[in-house]
VEXDREN-521614 format. One record per residue: residue in one letter; residue number from 1; x, y, z of N, C-alpha, C in turn. Coordinates in pm, whole numbers, plus 50000, padded with zeros to 5 digits. Each point is the difference from the previous one (the first is absolute). Example, Ala and Ser with C-alpha at 12.3 -4.5 7.8 and 13.67 -1.06 7.14 Angstrom:
# residues 2
+---------+-----+-------+-------+-------+-------+-------+-------+-------+-------+-------+
! residuo ! num !   npx !   npy !   npz !  capx !  capy !  capz !   cpx !   cpy !   cpz !
+---------+-----+-------+-------+-------+-------+-------+-------+-------+-------+-------+
!       a !   1 ! 51319 ! 49431 ! 50780 ! 49911 ! 50119 ! 50000 ! 50090 ! 50120 ! 50000 !
!       s !   2 ! 49965 ! 50105 ! 49928 ! 50082 ! 50119 ! 50006 ! 49923 ! 50109 ! 50073 !
+---------+-----+-------+-------+-------+-------+-------+-------+-------+-------+-------+
# end
This chain:
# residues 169
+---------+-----+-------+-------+-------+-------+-------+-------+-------+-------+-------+
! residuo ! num !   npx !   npy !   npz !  capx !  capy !  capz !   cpx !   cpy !   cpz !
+---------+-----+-------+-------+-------+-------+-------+-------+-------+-------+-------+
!       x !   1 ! 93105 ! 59688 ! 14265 ! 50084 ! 50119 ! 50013 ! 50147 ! 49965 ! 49976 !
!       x !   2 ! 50069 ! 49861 ! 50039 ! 50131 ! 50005 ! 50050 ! 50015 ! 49941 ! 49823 !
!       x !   3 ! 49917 ! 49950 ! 49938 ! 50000 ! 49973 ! 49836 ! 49976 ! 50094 ! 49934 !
!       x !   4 ! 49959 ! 50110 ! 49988 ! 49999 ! 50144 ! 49932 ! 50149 ! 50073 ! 50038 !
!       x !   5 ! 50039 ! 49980 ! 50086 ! 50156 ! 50049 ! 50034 ! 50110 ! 49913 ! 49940 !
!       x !   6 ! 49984 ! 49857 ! 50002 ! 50098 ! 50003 ! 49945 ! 49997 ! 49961 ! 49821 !
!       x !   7 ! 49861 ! 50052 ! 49975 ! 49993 ! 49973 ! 49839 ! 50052 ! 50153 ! 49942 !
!       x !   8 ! 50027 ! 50064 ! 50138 ! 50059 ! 50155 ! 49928 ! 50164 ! 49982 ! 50031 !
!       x !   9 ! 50047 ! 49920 ! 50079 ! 50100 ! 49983 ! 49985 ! 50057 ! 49944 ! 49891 !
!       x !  10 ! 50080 ! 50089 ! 49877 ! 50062 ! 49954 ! 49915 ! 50198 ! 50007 ! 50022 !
!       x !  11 ! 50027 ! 49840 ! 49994 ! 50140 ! 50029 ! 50018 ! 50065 ! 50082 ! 49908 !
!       x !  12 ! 49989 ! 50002 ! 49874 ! 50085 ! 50128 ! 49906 ! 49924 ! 50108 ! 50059 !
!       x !  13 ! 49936 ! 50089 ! 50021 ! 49983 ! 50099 ! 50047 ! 50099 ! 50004 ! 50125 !
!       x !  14 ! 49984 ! 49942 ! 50112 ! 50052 ! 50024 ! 50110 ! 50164 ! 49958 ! 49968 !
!       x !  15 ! 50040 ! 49918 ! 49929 ! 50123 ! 50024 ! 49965 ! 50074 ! 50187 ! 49956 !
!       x !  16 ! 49923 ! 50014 ! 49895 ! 50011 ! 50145 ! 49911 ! 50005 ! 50118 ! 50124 !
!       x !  17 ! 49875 ! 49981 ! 50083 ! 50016 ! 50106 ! 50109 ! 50110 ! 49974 ! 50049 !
!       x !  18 ! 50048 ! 49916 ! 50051 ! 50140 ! 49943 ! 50132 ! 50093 ! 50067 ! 49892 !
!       x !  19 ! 50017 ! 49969 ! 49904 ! 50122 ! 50082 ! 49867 ! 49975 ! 50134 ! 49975 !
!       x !  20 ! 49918 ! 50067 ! 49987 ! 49955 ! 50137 ! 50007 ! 50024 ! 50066 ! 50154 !
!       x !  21 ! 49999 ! 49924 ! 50080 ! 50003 ! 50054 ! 50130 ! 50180 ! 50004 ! 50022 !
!       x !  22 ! 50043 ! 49886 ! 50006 ! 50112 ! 50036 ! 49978 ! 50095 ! 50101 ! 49899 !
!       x !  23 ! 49927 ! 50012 ! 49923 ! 50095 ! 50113 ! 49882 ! 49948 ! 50161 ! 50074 !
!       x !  24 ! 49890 ! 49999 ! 50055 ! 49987 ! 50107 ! 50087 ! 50087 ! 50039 ! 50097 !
!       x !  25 ! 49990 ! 49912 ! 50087 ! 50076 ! 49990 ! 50098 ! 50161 ! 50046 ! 49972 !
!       x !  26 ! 50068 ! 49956 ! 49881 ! 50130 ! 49997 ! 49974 ! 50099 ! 49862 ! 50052 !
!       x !  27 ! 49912 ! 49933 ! 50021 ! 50091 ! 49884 ! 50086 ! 49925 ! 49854 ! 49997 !
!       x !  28 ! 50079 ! 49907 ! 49960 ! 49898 ! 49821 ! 50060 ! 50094 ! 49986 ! 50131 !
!       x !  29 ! 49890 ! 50026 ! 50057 ! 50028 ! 49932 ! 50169 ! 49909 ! 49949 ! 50027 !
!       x !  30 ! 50026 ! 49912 ! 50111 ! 49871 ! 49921 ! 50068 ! 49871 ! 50093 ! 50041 !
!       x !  31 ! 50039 ! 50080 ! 50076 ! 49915 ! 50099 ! 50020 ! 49925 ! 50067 ! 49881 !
!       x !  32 ! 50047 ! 50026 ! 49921 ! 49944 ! 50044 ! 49838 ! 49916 ! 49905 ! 49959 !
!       x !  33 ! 50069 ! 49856 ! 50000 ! 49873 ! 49883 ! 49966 ! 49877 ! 50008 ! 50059 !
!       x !  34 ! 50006 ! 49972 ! 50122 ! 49924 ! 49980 ! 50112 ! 49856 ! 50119 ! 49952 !
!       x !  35 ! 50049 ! 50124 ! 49985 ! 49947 ! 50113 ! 50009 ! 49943 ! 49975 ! 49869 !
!       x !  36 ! 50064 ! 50016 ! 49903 ! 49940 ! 49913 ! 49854 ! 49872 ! 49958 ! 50018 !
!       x !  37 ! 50036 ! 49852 ! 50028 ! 49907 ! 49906 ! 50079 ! 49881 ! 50072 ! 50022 !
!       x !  38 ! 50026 ! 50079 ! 50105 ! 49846 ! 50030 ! 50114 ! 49940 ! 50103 ! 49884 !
!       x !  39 ! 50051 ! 50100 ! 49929 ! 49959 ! 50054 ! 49865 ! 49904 ! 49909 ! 49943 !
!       x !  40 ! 50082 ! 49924 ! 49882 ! 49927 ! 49924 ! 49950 ! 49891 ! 49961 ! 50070 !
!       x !  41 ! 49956 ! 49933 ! 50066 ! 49944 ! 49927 ! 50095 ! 49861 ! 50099 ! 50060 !
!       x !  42 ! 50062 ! 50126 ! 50014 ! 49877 ! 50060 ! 50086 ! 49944 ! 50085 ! 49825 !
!       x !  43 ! 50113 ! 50027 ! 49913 ! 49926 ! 50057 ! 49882 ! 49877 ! 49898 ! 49929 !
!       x !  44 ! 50068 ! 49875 ! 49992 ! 49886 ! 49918 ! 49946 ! 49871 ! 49936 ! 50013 !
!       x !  45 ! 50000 ! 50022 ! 50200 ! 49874 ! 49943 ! 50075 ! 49923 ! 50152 ! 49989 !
!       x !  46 ! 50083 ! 50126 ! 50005 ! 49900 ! 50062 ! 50092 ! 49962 ! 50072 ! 49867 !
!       x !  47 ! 50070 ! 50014 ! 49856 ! 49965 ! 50083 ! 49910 ! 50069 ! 49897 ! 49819 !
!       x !  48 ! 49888 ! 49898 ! 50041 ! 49961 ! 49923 ! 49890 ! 50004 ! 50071 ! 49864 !
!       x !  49 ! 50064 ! 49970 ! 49927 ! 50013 ! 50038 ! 49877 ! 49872 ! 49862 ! 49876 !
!       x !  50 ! 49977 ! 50062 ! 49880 ! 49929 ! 49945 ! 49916 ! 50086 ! 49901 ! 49905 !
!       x !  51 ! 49958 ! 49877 ! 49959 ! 50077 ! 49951 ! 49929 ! 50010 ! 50076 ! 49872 !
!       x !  52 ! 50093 ! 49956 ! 49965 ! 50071 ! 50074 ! 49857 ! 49932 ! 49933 ! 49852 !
!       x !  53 ! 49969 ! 50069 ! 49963 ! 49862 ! 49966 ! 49880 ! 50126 ! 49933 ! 49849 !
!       x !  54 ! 50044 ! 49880 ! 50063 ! 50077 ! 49928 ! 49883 ! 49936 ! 49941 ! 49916 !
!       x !  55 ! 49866 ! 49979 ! 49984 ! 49916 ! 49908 ! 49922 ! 50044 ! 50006 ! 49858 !
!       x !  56 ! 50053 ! 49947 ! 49940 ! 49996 ! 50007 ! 49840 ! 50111 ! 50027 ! 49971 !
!       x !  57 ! 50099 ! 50082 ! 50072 ! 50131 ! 50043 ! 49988 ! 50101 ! 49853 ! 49984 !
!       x !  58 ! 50072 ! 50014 ! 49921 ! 50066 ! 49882 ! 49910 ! 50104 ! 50107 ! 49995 !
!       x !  59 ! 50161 ! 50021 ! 50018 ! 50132 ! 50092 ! 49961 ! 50059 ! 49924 ! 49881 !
!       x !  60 ! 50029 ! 50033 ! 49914 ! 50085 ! 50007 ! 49881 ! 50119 ! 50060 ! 50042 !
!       x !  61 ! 50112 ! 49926 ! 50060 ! 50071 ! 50087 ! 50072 ! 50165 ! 50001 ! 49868 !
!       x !  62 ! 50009 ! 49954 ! 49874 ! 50048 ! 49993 ! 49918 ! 49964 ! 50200 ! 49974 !
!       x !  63 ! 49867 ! 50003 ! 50004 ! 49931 ! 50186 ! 49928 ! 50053 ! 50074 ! 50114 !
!       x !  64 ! 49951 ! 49919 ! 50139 ! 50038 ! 50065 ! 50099 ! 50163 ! 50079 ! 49990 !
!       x !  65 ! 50067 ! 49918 ! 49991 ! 50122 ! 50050 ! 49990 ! 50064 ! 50084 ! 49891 !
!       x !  66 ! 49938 ! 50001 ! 49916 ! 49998 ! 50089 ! 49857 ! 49959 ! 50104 ! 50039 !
!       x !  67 ! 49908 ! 50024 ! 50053 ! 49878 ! 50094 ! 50052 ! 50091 ! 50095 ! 50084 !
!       x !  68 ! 50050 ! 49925 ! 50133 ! 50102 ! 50130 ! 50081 ! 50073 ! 49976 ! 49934 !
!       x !  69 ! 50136 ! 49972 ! 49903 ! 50088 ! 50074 ! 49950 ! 49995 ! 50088 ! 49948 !
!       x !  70 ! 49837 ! 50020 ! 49860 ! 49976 ! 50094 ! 49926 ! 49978 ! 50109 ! 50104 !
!       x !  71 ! 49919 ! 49995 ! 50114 ! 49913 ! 50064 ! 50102 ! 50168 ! 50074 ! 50054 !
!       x !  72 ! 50082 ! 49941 ! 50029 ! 50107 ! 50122 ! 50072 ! 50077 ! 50048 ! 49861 !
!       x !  73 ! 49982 ! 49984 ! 49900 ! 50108 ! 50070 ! 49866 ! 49877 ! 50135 ! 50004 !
!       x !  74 ! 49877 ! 49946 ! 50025 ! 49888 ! 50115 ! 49936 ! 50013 ! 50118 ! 50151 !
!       x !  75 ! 50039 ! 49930 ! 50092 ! 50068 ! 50084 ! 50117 ! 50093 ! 50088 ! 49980 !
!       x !  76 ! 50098 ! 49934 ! 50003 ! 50112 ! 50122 ! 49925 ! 49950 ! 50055 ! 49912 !
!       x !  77 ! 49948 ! 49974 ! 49906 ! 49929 ! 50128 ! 49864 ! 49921 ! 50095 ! 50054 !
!       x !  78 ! 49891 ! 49951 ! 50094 ! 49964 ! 50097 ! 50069 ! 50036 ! 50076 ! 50060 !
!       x !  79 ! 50085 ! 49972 ! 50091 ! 50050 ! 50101 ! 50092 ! 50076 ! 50079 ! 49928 !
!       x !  80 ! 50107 ! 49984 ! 49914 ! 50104 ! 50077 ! 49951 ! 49884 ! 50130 ! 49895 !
!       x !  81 ! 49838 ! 49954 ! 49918 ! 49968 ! 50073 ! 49965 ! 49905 ! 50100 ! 50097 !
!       x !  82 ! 49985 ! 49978 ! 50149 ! 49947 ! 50062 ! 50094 ! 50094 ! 50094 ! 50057 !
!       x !  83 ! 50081 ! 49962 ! 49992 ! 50119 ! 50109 ! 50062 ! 50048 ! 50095 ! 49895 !
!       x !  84 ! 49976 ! 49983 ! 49853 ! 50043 ! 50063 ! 49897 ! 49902 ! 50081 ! 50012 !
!       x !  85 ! 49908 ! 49964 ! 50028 ! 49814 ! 50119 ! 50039 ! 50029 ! 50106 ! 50098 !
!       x !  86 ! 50075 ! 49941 ! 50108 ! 50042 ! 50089 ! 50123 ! 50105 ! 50135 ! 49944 !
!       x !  87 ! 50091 ! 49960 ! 49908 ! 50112 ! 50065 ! 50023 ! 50011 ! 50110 ! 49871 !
!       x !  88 ! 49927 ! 49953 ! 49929 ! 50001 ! 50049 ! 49874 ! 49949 ! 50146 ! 50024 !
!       x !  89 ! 50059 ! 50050 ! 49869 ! 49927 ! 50193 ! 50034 ! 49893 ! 50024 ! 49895 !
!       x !  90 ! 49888 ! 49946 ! 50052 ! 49882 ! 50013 ! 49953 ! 49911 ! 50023 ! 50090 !
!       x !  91 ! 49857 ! 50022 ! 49946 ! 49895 ! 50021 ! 50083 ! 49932 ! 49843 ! 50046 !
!       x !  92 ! 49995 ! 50004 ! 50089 ! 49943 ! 49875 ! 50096 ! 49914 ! 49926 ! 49904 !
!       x !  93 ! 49987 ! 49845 ! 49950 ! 49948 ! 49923 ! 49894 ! 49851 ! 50024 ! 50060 !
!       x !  94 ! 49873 ! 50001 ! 49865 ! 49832 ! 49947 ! 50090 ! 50002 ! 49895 ! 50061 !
!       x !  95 ! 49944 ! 49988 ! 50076 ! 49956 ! 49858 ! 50077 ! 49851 ! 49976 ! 49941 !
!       x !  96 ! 49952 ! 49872 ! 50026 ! 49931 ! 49999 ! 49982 ! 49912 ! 49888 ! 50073 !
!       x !  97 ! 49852 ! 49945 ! 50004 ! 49907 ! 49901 ! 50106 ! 49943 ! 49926 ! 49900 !
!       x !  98 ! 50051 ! 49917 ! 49968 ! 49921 ! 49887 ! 49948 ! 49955 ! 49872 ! 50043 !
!       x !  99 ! 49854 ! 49967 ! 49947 ! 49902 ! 49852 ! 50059 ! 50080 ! 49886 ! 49861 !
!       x ! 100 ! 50038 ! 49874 ! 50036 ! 50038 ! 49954 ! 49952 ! 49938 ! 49829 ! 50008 !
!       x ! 101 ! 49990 ! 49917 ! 49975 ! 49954 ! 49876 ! 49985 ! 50132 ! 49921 ! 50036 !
!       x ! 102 ! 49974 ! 49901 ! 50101 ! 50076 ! 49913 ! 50050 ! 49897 ! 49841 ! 50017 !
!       x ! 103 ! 50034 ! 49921 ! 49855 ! 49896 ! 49892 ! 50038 ! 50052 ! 49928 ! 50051 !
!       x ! 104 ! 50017 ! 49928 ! 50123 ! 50077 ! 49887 ! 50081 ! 49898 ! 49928 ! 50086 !
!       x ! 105 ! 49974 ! 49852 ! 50019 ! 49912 ! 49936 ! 50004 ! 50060 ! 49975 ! 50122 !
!       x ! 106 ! 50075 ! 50045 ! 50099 ! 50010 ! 49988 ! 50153 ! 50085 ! 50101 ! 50085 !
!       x ! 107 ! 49971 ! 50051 ! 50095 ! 50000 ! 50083 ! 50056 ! 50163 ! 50027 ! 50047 !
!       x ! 108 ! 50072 ! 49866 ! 50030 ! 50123 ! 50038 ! 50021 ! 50098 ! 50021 ! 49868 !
!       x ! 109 ! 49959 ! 49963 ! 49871 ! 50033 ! 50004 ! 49896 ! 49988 ! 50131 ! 49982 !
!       x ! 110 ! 49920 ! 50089 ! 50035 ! 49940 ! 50153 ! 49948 ! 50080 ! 50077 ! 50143 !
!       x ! 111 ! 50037 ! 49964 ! 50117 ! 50100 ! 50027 ! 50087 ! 50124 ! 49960 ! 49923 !
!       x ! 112 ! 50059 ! 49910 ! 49979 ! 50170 ! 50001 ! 49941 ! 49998 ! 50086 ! 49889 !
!       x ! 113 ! 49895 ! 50027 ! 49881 ! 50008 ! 50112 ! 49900 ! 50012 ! 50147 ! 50059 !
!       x ! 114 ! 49905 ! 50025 ! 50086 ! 50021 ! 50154 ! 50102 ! 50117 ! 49983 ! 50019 !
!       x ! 115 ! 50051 ! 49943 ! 50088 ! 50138 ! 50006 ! 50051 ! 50139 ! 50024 ! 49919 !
!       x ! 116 ! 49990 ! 49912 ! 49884 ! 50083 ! 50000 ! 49930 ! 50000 ! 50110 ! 49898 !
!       x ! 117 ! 49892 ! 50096 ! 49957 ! 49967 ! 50086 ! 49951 ! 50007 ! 50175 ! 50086 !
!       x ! 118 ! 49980 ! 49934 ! 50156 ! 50006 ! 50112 ! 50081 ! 50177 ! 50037 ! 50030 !
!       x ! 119 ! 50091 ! 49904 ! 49986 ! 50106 ! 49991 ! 50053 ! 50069 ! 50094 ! 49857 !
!       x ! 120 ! 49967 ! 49986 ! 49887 ! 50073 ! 50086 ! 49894 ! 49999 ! 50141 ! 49996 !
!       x ! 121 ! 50125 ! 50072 ! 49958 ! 49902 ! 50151 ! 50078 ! 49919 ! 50077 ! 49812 !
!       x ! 122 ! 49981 ! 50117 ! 50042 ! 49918 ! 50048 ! 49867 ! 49850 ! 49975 ! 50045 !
!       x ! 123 ! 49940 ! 49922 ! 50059 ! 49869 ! 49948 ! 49981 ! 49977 ! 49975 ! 50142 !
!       x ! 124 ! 49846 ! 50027 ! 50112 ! 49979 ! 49920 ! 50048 ! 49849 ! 50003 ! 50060 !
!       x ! 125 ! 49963 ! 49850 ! 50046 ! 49894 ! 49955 ! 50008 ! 49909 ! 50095 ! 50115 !
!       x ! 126 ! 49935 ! 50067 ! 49971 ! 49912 ! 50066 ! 50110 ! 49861 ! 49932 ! 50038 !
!       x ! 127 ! 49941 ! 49941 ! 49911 ! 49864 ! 49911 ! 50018 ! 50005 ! 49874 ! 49959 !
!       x ! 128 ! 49898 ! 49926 ! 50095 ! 49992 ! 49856 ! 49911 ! 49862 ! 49930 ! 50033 !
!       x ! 129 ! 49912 ! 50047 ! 49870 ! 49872 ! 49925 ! 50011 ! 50007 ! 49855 ! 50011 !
!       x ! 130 ! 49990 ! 49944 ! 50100 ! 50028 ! 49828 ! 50004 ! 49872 ! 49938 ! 49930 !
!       x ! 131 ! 49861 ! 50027 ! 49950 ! 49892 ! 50008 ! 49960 ! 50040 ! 50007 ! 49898 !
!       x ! 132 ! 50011 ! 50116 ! 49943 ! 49966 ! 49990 ! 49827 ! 50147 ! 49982 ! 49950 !
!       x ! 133 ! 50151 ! 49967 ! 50051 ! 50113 ! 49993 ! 49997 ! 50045 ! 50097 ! 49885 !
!       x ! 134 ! 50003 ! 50129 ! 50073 ! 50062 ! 50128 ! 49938 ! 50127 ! 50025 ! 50095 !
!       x ! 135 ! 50079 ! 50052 ! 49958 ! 50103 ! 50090 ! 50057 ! 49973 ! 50173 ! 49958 !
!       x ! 136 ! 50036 ! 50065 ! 50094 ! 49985 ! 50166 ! 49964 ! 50169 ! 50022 ! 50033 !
!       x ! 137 ! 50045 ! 50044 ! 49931 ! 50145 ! 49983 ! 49973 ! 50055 ! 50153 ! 50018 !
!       x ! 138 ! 50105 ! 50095 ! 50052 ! 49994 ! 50097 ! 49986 ! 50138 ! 49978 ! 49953 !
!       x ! 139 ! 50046 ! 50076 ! 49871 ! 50081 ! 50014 ! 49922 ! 50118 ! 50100 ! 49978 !
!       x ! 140 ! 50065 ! 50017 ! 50014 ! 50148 ! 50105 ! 50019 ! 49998 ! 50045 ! 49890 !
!       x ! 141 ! 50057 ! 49984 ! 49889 ! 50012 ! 50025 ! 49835 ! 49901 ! 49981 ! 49914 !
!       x ! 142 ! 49924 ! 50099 ! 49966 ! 49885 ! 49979 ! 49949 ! 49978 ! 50102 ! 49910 !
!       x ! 143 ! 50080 ! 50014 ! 49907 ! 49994 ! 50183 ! 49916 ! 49870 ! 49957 ! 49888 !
!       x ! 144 ! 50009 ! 49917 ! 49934 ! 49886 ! 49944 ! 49912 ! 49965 ! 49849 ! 50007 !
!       x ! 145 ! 49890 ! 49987 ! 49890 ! 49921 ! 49883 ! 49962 ! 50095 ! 49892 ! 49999 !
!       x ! 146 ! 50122 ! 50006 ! 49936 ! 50107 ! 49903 ! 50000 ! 50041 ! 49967 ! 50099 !
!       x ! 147 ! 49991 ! 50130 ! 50113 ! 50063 ! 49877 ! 50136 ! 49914 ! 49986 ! 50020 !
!       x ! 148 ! 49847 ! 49980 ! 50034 ! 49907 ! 49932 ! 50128 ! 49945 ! 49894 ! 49872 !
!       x ! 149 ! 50019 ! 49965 ! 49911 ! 49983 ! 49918 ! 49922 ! 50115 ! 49898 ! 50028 !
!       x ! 150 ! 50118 ! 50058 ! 49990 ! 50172 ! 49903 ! 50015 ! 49944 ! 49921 ! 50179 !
!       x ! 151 ! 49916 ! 50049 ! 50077 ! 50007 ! 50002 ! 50112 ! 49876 ! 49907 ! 50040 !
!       x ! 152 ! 49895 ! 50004 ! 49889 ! 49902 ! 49915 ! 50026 ! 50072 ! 49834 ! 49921 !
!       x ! 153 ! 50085 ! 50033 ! 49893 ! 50056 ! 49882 ! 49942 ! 50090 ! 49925 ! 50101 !
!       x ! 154 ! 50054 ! 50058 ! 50081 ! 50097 ! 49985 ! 50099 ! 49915 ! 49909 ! 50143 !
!       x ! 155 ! 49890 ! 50061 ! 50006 ! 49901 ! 49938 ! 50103 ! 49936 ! 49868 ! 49951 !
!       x ! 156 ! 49961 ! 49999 ! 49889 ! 49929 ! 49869 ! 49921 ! 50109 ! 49901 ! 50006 !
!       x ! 157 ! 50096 ! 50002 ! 49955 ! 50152 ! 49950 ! 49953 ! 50056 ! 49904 ! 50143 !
!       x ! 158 ! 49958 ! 50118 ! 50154 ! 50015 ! 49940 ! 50106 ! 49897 ! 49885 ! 50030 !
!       x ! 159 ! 49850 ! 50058 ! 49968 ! 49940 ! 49921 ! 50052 ! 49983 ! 49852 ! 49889 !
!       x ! 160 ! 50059 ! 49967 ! 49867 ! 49987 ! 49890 ! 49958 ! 50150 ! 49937 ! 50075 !
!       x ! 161 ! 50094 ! 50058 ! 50004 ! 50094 ! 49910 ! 50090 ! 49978 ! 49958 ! 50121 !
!       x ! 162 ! 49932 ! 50045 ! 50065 ! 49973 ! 49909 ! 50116 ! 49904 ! 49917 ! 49967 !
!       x ! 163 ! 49886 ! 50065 ! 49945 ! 49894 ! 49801 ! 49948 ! 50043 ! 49934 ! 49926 !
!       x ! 164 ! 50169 ! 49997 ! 49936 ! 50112 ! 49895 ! 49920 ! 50034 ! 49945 ! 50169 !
!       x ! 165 ! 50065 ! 50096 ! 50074 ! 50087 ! 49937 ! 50034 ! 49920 ! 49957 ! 50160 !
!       x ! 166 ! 49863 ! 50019 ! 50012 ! 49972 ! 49927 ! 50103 ! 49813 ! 49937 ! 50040 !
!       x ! 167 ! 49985 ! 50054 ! 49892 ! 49835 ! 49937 ! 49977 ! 49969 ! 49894 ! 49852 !
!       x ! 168 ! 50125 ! 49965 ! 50001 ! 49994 ! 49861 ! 49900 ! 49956 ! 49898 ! 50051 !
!       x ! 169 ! 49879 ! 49928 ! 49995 ! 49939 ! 49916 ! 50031 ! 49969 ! 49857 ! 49926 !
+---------+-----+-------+-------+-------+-------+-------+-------+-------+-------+-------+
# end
């Protein structure tokens, strides 16, 4: 028993909580640590988390960094053409639901693509077959074939940059 407890004790975790606890808090005080502490501590014995499925994951962190610069320029493009959607005096753009193919050969790899795909606006992730690795995507701008086509190119496009930039083996 007292070896199953402390194989869940991970010091970076319980560090991260004690830092999260404090940015809650608004303050590093002893008392904030302390409290940290018993966080961490009672989060990790009493509600064990799964290890993190890194197997195979290798970062290219040269793409990596290419990757978010392009990833916040395609931010600003987005947003400035989402708000041009809002304001404009037209009739409200189609939306539209599309199943899309996301091949990624590990699970947190197919988590950082959601994420980084969910965080842009115009587009976002409503399903995710972890099985047959589909995304069902629900789409803001969608008047024709050209956008959910621009939009499936846009999804493929994501998912070979992350098996560049982190399932190189």
């Amino acid at each position: 028993m007292l070896r199953k407890i402390r194989q869940r004790l991970r010091p970076l975790f319980i560090l991260w909580t004690i830092a999260m606890w404090c940015l809650l808090m608004g303050e590093v005080t002893w008392a904030n640590l302390l409290a940290g502490l018993g966080v961490g501590v009672l989060v990790a014995v009493a509600l064990p988390l799964p290890a993190m499925p890194i197997a195979g994951i290798k970062v290219h962190w040269g793409l990596l960094l290419a990757f978010i610069a392009e990833w916040l320029w395609d931010l600003l493009v987005a947003s400035v053409k989402v708000a041009w959607l809002a304001v404009r005096r037209q009739d409200p753009p189609r939306t539209a639901i599309v199943t899309l193919p996301m091949r990624v050969a590990n699970e947190l790899v197919l988590y950082f693509a959601c994420v980084s795909y969910n965080l842009q606006p115009g587009g976002t992730i409503t399903d995710i077959d972890i099985a047959n690795r589909t995304l069902t995507i629900h789409l803001l701008d969608a008047d024709d074939d050209v956008d959910l086509q621009r939009e499936a190119n846009n999804v493929a496009e994501l998912e070979r940059r992350m098996i560049r930039i982190f399932e190189r083996v």
